[in-house]
C-alpha positions as CSV (number, residue, x, y, z in Angstrom):
1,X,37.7,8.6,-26.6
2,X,37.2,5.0,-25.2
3,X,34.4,3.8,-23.2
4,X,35.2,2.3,-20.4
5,X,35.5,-1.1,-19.2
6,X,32.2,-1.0,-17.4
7,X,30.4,0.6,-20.5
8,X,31.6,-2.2,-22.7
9,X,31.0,-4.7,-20.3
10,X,27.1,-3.3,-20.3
11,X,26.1,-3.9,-24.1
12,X,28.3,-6.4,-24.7
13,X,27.5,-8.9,-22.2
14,X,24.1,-7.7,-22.1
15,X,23.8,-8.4,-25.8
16,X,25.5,-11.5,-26.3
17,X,23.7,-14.9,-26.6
18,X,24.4,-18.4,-26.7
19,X,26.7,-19.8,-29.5
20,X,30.1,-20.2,-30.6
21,X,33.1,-18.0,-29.9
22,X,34.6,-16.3,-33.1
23,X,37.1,-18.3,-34.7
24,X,39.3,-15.7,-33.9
25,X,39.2,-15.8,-30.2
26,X,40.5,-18.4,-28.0
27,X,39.8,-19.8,-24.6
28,X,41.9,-18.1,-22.6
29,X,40.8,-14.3,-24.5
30,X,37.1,-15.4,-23.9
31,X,37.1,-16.4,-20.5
32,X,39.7,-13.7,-18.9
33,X,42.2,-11.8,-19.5
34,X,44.1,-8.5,-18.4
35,X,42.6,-5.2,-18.3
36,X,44.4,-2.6,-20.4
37,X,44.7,0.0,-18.0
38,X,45.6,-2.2,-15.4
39,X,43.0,-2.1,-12.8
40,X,41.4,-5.0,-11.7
41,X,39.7,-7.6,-14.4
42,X,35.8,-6.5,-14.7
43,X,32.8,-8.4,-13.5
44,X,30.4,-9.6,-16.0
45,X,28.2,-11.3,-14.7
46,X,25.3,-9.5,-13.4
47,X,25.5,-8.1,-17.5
48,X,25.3,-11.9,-18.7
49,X,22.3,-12.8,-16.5
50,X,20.6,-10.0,-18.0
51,X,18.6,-12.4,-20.2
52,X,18.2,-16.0,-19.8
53,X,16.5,-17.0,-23.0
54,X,18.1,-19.5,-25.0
55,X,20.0,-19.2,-28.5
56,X,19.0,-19.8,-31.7
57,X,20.5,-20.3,-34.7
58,X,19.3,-19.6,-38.4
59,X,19.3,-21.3,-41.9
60,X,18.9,-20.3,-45.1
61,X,17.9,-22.0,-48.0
62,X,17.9,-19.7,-51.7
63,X,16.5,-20.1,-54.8
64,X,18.2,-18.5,-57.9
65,X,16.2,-17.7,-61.0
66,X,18.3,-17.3,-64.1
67,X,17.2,-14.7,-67.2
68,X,17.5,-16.0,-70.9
69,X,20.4,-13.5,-71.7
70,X,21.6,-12.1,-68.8
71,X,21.4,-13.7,-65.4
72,X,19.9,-12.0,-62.1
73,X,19.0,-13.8,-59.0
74,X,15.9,-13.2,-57.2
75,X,16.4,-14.7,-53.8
76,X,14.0,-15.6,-50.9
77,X,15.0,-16.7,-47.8
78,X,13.0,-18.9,-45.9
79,X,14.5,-18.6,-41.5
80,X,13.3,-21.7,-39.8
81,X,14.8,-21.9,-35.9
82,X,16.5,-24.8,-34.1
83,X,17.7,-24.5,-30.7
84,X,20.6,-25.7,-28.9
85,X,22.1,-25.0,-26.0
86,X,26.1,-25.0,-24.7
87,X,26.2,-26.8,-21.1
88,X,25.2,-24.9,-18.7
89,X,28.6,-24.5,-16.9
90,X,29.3,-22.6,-19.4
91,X,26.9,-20.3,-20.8
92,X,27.7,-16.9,-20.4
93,X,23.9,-16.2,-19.5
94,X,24.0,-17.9,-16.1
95,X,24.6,-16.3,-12.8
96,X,28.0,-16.6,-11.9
97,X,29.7,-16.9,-15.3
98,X,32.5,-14.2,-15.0
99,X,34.2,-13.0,-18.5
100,X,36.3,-10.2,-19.5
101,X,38.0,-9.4,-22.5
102,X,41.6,-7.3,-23.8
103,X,41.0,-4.6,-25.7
104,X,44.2,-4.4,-26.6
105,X,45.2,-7.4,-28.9
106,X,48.3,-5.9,-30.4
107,X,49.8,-5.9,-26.7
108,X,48.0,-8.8,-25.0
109,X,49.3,-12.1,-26.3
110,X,51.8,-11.0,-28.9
111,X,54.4,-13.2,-27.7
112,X,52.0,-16.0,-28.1
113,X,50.8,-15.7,-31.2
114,X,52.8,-16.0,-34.4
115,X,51.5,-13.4,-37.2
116,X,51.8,-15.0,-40.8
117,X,54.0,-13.2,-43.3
118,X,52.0,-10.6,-45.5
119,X,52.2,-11.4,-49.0
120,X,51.5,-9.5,-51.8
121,X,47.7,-9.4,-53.3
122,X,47.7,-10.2,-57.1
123,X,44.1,-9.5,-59.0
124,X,43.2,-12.8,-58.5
125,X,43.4,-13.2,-54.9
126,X,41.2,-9.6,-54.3
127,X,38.6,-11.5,-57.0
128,X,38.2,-14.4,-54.9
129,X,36.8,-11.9,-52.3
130,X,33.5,-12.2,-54.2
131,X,32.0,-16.0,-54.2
132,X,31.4,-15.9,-58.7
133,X,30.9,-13.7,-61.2
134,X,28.2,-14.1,-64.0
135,X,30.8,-13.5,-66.8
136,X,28.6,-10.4,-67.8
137,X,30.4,-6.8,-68.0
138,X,28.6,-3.6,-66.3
139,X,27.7,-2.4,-69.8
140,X,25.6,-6.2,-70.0
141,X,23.9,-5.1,-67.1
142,X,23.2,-1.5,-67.9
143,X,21.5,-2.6,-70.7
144,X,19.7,-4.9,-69.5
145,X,18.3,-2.2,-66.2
146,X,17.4,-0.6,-69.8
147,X,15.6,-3.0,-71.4
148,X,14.2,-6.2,-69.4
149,X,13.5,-8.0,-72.2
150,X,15.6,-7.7,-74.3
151,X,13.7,-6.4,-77.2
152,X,16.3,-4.3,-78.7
153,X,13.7,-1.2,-79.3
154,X,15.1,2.1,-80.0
155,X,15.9,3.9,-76.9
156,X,13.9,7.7,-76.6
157,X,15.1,10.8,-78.2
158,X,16.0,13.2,-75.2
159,X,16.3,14.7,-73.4
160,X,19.6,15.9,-74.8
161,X,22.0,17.5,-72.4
162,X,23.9,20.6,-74.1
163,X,26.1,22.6,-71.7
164,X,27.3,26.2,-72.4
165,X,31.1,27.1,-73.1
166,X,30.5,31.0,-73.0
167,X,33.7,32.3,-71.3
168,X,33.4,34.7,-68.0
169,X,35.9,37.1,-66.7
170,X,36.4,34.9,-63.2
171,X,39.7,37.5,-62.4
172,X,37.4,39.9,-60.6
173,X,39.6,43.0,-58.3
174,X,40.2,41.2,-54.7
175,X,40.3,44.1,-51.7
176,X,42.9,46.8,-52.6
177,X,45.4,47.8,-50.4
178,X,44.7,51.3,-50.9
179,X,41.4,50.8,-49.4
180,X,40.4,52.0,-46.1
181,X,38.5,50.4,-43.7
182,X,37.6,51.1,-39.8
183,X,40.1,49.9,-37.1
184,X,37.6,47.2,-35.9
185,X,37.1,45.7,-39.1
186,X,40.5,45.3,-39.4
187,X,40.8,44.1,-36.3
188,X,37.7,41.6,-37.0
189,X,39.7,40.6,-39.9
190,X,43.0,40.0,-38.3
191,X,41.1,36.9,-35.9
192,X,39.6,35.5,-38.9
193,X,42.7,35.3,-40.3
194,X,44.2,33.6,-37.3
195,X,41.2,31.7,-36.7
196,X,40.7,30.2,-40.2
197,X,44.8,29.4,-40.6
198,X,44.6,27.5,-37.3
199,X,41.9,25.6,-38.8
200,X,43.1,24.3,-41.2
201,X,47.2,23.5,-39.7
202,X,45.2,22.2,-36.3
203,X,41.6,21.2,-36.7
204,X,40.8,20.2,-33.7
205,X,42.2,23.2,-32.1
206,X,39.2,25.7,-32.5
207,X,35.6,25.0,-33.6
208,X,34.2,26.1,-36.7
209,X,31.3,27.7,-35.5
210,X,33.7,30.0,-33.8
211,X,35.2,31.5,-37.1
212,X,31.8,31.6,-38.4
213,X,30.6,33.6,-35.7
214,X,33.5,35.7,-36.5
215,X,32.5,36.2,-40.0
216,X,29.3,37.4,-38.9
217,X,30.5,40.2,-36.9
218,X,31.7,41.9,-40.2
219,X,29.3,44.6,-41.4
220,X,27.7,43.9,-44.5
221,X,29.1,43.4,-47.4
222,X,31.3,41.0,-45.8
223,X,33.2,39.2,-48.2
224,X,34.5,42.6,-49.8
225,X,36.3,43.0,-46.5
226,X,38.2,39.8,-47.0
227,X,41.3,39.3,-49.7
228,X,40.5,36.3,-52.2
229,X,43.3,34.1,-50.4
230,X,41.3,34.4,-47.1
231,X,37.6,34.1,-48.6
232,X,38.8,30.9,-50.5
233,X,40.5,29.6,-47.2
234,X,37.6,30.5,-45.5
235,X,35.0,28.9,-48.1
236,X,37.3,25.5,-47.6
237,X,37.2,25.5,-43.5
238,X,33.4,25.5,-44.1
239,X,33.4,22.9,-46.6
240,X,35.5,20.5,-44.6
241,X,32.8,19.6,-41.6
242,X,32.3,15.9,-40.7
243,X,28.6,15.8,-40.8
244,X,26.7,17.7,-43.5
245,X,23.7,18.6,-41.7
246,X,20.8,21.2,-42.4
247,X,23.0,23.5,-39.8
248,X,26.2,23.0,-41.5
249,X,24.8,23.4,-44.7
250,X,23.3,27.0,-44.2
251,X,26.2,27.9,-43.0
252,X,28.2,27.3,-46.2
253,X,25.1,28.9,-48.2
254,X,25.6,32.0,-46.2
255,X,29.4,32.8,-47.4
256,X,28.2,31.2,-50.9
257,X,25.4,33.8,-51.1
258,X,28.0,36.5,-49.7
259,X,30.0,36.0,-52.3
260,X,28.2,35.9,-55.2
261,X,26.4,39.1,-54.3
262,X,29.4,40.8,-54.0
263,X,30.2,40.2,-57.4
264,X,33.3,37.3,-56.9
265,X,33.5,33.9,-58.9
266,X,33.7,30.5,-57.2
267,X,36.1,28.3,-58.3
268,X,34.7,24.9,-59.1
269,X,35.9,23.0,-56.0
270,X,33.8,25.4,-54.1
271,X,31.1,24.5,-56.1
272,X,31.6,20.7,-56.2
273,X,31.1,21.6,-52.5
274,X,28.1,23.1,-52.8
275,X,27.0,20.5,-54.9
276,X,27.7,17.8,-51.8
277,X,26.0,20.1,-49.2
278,X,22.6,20.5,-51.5
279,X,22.3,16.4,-52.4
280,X,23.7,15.6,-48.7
281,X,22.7,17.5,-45.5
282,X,19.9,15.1,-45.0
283,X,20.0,11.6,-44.1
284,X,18.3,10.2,-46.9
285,X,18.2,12.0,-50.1
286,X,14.8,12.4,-52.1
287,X,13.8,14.1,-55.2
288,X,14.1,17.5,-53.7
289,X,18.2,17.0,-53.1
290,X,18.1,15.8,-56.5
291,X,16.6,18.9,-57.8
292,X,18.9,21.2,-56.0
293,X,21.7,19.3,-57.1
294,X,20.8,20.0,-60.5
295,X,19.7,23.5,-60.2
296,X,23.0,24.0,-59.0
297,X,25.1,21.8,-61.6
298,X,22.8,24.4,-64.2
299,X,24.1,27.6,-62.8
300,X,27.6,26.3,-61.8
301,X,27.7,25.3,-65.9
302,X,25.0,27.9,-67.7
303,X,25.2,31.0,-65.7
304,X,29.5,30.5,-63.8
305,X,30.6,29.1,-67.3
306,X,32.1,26.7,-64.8
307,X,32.1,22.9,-66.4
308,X,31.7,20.1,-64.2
309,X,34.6,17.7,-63.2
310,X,34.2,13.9,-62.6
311,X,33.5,14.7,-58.9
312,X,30.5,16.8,-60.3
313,X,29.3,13.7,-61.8
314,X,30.0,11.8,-59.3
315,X,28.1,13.5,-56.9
316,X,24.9,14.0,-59.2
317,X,25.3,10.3,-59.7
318,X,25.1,9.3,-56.2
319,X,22.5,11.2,-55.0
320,X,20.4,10.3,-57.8
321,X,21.5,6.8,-57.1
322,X,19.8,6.9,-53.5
323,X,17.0,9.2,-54.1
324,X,15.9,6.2,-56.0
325,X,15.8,8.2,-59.4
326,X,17.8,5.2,-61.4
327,X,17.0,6.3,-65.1
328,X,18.5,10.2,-64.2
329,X,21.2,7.9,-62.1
330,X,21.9,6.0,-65.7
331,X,21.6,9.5,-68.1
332,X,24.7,11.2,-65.6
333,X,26.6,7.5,-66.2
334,X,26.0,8.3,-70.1
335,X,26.7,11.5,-69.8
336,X,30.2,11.2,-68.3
337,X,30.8,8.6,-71.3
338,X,30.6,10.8,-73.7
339,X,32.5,13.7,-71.9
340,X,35.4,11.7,-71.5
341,X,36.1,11.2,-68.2
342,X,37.8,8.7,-66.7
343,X,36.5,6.3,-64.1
344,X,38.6,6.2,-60.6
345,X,37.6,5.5,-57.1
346,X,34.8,7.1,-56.4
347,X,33.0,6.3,-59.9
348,X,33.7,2.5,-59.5
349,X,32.5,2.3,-55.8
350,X,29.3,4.8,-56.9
351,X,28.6,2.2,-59.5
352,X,28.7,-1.1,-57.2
353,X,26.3,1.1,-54.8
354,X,24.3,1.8,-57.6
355,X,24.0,-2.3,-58.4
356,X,22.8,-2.6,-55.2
357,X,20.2,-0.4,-55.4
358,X,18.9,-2.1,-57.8
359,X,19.1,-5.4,-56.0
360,X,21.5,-6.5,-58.8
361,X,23.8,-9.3,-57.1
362,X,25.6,-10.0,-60.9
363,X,25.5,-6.4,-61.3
364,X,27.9,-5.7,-58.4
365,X,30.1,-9.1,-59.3
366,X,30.8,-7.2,-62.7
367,X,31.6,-3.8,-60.9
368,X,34.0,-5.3,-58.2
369,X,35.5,-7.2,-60.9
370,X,35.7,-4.3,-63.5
371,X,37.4,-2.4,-60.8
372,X,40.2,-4.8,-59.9
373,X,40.7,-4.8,-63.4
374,X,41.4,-1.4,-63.9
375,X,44.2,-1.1,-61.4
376,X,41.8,0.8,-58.3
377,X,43.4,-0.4,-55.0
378,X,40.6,-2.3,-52.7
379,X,40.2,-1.2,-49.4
380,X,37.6,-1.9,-46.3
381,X,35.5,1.0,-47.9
382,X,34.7,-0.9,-51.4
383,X,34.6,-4.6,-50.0
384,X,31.8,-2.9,-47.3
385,X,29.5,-1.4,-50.7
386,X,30.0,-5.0,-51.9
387,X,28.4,-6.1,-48.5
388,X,26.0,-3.7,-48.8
389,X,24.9,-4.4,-52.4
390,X,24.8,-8.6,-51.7
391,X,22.7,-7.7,-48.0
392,X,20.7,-5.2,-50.5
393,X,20.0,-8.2,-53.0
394,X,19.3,-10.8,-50.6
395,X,22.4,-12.9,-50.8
396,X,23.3,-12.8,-47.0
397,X,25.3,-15.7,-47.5
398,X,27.7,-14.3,-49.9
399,X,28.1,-11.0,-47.7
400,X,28.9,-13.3,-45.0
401,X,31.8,-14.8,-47.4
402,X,33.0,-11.0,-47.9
403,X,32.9,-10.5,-44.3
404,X,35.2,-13.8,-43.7
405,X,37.5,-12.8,-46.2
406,X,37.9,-9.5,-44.5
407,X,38.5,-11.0,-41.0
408,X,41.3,-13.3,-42.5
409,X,43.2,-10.3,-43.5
410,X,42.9,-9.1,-40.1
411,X,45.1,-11.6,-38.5
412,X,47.7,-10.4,-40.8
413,X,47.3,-7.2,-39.7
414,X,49.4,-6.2,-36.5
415,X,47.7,-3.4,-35.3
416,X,44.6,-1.5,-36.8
417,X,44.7,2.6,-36.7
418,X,42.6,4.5,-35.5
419,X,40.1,5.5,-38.6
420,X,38.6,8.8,-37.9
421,X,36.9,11.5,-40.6
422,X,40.7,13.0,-41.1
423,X,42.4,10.0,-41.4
424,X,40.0,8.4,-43.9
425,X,39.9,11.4,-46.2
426,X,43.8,10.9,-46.3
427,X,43.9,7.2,-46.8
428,X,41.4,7.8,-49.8
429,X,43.9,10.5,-51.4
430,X,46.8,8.2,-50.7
431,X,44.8,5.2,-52.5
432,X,43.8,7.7,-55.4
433,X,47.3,8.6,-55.5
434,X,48.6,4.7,-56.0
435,X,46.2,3.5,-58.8
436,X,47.3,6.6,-60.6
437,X,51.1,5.4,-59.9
438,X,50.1,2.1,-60.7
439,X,48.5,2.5,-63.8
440,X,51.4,3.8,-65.1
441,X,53.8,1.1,-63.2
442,X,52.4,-1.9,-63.2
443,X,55.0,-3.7,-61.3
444,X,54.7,-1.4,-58.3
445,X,50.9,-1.9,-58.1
446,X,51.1,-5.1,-56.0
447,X,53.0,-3.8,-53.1
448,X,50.5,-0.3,-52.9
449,X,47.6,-3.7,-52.4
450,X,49.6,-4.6,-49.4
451,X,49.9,-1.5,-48.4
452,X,45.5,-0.9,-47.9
453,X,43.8,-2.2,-45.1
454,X,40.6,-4.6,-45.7
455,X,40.1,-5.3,-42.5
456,X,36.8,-4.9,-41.3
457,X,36.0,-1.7,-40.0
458,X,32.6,0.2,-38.5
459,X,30.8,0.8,-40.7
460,X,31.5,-2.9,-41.9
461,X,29.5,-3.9,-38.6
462,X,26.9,-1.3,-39.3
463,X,26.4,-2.9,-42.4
464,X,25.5,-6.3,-41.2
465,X,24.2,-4.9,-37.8
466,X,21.3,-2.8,-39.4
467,X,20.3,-5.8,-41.6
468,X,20.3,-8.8,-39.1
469,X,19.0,-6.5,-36.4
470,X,16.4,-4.6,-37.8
471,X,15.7,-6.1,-40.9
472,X,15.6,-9.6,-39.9
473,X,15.4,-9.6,-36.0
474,X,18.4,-12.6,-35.9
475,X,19.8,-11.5,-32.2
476,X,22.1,-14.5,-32.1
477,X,24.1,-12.7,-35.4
478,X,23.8,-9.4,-33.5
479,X,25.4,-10.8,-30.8
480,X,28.4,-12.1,-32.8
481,X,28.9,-9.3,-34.4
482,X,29.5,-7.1,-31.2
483,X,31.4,-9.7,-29.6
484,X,33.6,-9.2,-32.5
485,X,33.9,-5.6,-33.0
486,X,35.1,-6.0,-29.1
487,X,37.8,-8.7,-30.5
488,X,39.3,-6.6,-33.3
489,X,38.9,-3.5,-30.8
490,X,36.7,-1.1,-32.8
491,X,35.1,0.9,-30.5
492,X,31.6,1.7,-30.4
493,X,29.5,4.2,-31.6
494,X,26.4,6.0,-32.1
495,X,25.4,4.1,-35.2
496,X,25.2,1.5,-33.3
497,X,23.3,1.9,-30.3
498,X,20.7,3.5,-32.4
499,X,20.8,0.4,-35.2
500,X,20.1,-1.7,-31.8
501,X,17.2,0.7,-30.5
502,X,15.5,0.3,-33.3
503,X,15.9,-3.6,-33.5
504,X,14.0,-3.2,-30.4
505,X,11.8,-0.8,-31.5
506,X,10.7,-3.1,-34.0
507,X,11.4,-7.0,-33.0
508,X,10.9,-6.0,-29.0
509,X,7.7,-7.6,-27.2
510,X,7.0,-10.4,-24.8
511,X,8.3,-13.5,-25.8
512,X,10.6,-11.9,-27.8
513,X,14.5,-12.4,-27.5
514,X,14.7,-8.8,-28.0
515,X,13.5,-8.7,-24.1
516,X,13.2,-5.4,-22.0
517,X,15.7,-7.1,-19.1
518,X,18.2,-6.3,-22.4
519,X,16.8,-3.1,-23.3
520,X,17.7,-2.2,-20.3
521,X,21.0,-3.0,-19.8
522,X,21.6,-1.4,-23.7
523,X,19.9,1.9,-22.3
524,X,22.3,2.2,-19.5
525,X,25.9,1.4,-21.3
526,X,23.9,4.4,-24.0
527,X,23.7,6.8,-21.3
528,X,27.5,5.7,-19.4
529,X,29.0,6.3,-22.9
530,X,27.0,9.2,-23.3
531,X,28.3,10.9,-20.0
532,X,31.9,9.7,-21.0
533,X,32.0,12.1,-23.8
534,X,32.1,8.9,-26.4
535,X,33.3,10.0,-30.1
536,X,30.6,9.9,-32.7
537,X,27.7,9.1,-30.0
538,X,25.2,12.3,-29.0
539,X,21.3,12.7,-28.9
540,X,19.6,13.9,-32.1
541,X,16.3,13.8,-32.4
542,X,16.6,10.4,-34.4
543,X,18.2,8.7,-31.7
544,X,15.4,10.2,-29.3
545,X,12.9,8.4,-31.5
546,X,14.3,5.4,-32.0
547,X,14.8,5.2,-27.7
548,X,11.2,5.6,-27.3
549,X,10.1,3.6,-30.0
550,X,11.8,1.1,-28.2
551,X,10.8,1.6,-24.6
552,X,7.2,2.0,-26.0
553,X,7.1,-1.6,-26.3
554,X,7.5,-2.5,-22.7
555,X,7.2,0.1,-20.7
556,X,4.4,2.4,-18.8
557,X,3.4,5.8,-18.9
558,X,5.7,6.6,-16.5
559,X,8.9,4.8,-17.7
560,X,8.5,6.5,-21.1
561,X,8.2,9.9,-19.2
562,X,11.4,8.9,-16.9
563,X,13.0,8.1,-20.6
564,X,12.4,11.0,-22.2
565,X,13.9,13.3,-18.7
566,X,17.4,11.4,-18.8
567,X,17.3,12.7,-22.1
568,X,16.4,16.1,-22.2
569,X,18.6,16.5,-19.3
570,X,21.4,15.9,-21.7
571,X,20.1,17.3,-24.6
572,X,20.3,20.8,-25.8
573,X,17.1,20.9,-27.0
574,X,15.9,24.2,-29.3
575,X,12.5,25.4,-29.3
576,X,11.4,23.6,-32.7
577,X,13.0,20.2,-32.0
578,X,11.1,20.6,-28.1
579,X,7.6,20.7,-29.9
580,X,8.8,18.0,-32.2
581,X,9.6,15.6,-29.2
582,X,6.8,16.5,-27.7
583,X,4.6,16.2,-30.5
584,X,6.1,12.4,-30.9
585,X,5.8,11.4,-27.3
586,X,2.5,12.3,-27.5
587,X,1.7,10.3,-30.5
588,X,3.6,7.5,-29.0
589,X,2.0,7.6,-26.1
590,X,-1.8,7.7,-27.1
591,X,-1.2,5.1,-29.5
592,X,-0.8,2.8,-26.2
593,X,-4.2,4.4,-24.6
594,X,-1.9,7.1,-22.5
595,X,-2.6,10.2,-21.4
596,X,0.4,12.0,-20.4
597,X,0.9,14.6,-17.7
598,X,4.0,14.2,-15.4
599,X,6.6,16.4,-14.2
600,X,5.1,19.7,-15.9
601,X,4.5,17.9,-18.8
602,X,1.4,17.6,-20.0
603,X,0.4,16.1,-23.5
């Protein structure tokens, strides 16, 4: 759904700060331009003068420190601040400056603009993405996460890793048709049925909270009721949610649990699902995911007889990979070695993630390059774990080159589509689908290249967002950045508001450039897109934190109270998150020497 021109207008303008339009962006698209729906051009000005303060710009000096065999860069970055100013008839921050914007860029001014032909992408073009390389290979590096220095000791016996191959009889007796059952629980049975087949031909037609309630109508045991096509079917609506969340993920468990009690095998999709709900319903994944993801991988393997696929070690991988647990994160890597499998998409982007865990800046060179060499298609989702891994590692500058690269391809891009959960899951098969054709055709491999988009997308500017904002408190970069998510038209989203409530949160004070005037103005477009219905933007109780956190930092007792309301009223709060907000505003709030009691509420 898009936010309105009003909405946009509200964090945009509030947001943006002195400095120079994107290169993409000319006068004429900065200063005015058509609305898309055709109502009158929108007033920004009372947005701009939100903040006066001036702009300031940031430089960066690094230091790299090279090992005797292999060489890693430890960088520090020392931000010293100049300030400059445009003239003032025209900076956007004075009263009276007007500005409005087209959303639509492949409409607005395509008869004015000529697009550059789109040629094909040989390896060497999608390697000058990344500034150098180290000339090291991953294995180089592996080694040396292994063993610092280099001392070539004997690596430790064990813990050796032997999987069962004791065979199962997984062709258990589905529901016979000579079996009765009651009118009603065939008639329960019948809406499932419907229910789960318009799933999965029309997602967006019916909810899937709505079958599950279904399910749970059906008297216990109620996967006997259901044939194995339909349990199966139903097993895969489950598994195919957006978000895995602690909700979603008991869900699943319940028909899991169902079903083996009942006595009927999973296949091992259904357990590489299970696997992904128990290492991914939260957040951030610690060493309790990681243990559930093995307990699981054990029975799936040990007990089902089931043996794990490369998305089995893929996922063990990656959430052993961000639980921090790098040496369990390495013995999976070894492990998938020496069954055999062989690397694709998911393996050489888990890897460059992995890299930049480790703050490994040649480490991720050698996995992008490994994986242009072995015939994977590049897309916007590996050049943004590339991103991540050089922001990870302190080399802002060369996640800035990335980021360049990736806004030149845009301009030979006529139109970008529209990159929901469904849509991505496809593009990902498709890309699967032409390394696998490529690999065996060589010839063909250039025009599939063309063919992916590496154009930057959200979660590119959640990337660089979430590090300037709240790691380094640059507002000036912040700004840029959402001026040019409004240029390339991506449209906003949760993520983002609650990146910038925590910049606030945490950079936010008097004096600051991270003022309350543009707290304010970010806290109204938040609740305009809120009432708007806005995709991917509602309240959880992480947002709510972050708000207060925020507010907390200018504002009195009663303001934080008057914060909290607007957002209860559009909350639907149960009773445990209602004692964990109010548990949090009091801490909040007696950390500043308040005592709360307003409106009922007394803390």
């Amino acid at each position: 759904m898009r936010i309105s021109t009003r909405i946009d207008g509200s964090i945009y303008g509030t947001i943006l700060s002195c400095r120079l339009s994107p290169s993409l962006s000319s006068t004429s698209s900065l200063h005015g331009a058509g609305v898309r729906d055709g109502h009158r051009e929108a007033v920004w000005s009372s947005l701009f003068a939100a903040s006066s303060h001036g702009c300031a710009a940031r430089t960066r000096k690094k230091h790299s420190i090279s090992s005797a065999a292999i060489f890693t860069r430890h960088i520090s970055s020392a931000v010293a601040v100049t300030s400059g100013c445009r003239p003032s008839g025209s900076n956007p921050l004075n009263p009276g400056f007007f500005c409005s914007r087209n959303w639509n860029h492949t409409a607005a001014g395509a008869a004015d603009v000529v697009l550059p032909s789109q040629s094909t992408r040989p390896k060497h073009d999608l390697l000058e993405i990344v500034d150098q390389y180290d000339n090291t290979s991953v294995e180089e590096h592996l080694e040396f996460l292994r063993d610092p220095y280099l001392r070539r000791y004997a690596p430790a016996d064990g813990p050796n890793i032997v999987v069962s191959n004791r065979e199962e009889d997984v062709n258990l007796q589905s529901v016979s048709k000579s079996q009765r059952f009651d009118p009603e629980e065939l008639e329960v049975v019948r809406k499932l049925r419907e229910a789960v087949l318009l799933k999965l031909r029309r997602p967006a037609m019916i909810d899937i909270d709505a079958i599950y309630d279904i399910y749970q109508s059906l008297p216990e045991p109620r996967v006997s009721h259901l044939t194995a096509r339909l349990r199966h079917q139903l097993l895969s609506v489950l598994g195919s949610t957006e978000r895995k969340d602690f909700r979603s993920m008991l869900r699943y468990f319940s028909v899991v649990t169902d079903t083996k009690n009942s006595g009927f095998p999973l296949t091992r999709h259904e357990w590489n699902t299970a696997l992904s709900f128990a290492s991914r319903y939260v957040g951030r994944s610690t060493e309790v995911e990681v243990e559930a993801a093995l307990h699981l991988w054990r029975e799936m393997e040990q007990v089902a007889g089931i043996r794990g696929s490369s998305v089995t070690f893929n996922i063990l991988f990656d959430v052993a990979s961000k639980a921090g647990k790098l040496h369990l994160a390495e013995m999976i890597y070894q492990e998938m070695i020496a069954r055999g499998f062989q690397f694709n998409r998911y393996h050489h982007v888990s890897l460059i993630h992995y890299f930049g865990l480790k703050q490994d800046s040649g480490g991720v060179r050698a996995a992008y390059k490994e994986m242009v060499e072995s015939g994977e298609i590049i897309d916007s989702t590996v050049l943004n774990c590339v991103i991540s891994g050089f922001l990870a590692s302190g080399e802002e500058d060369s996640a800035e080159r990335v980021y360049e690269k990736m806004k030149t391809s845009t301009r030979e891009t006529k139109s970008q589509p529209d990159r929901n959960y469904t849509t991505q899951k496809n593009i990902t098969k498709v890309l699967m689908m032409f390394a696998r054709i490529g690999k065996t055709h060589p010839d063909m491999r250039s025009n599939f290249q063309q063919a992916a988009l590496i154009s930057p997308d959200l979660q590119t500017y959640r990337l660089l967002i979430n590090h300037y904002g709240i790691k380094l408190g640059d507002l000036a970069k912040v700004s840029q950045f959402l001026d040019e998510m409004k240029l390339y038209d991506i449209q906003l989203h949760g993520a983002i508001f609650l990146a910038l409530f925590k910049a606030f949160g945490k950079h936010g004070g008097l004096g600051s450039d991270w003022s309350a005037q543009r707290l304010g103005s970010v806290w109204d477009a938040f609740l305009d897109a809120l009432d708007a219905g806005t995709e991917g933007l509602y309240i959880s109780t992480w947002m709510a934190m972050a708000i207060l956190r925020a507010f907390a930092k200018f504002s009195t007792r009663s303001q934080i109270l008057d914060t909290y309301e607007q957002l209860r009223s559009r909350w639907d709060l149960d009773s445990t998150n209602s004692q964990f907000m109010m548990d949090f505003l009091s801490k909040i709030t007696h950390q500043r020497g308040f005592h709360v009691q307003s409106r009922g509420i007394t803390l």
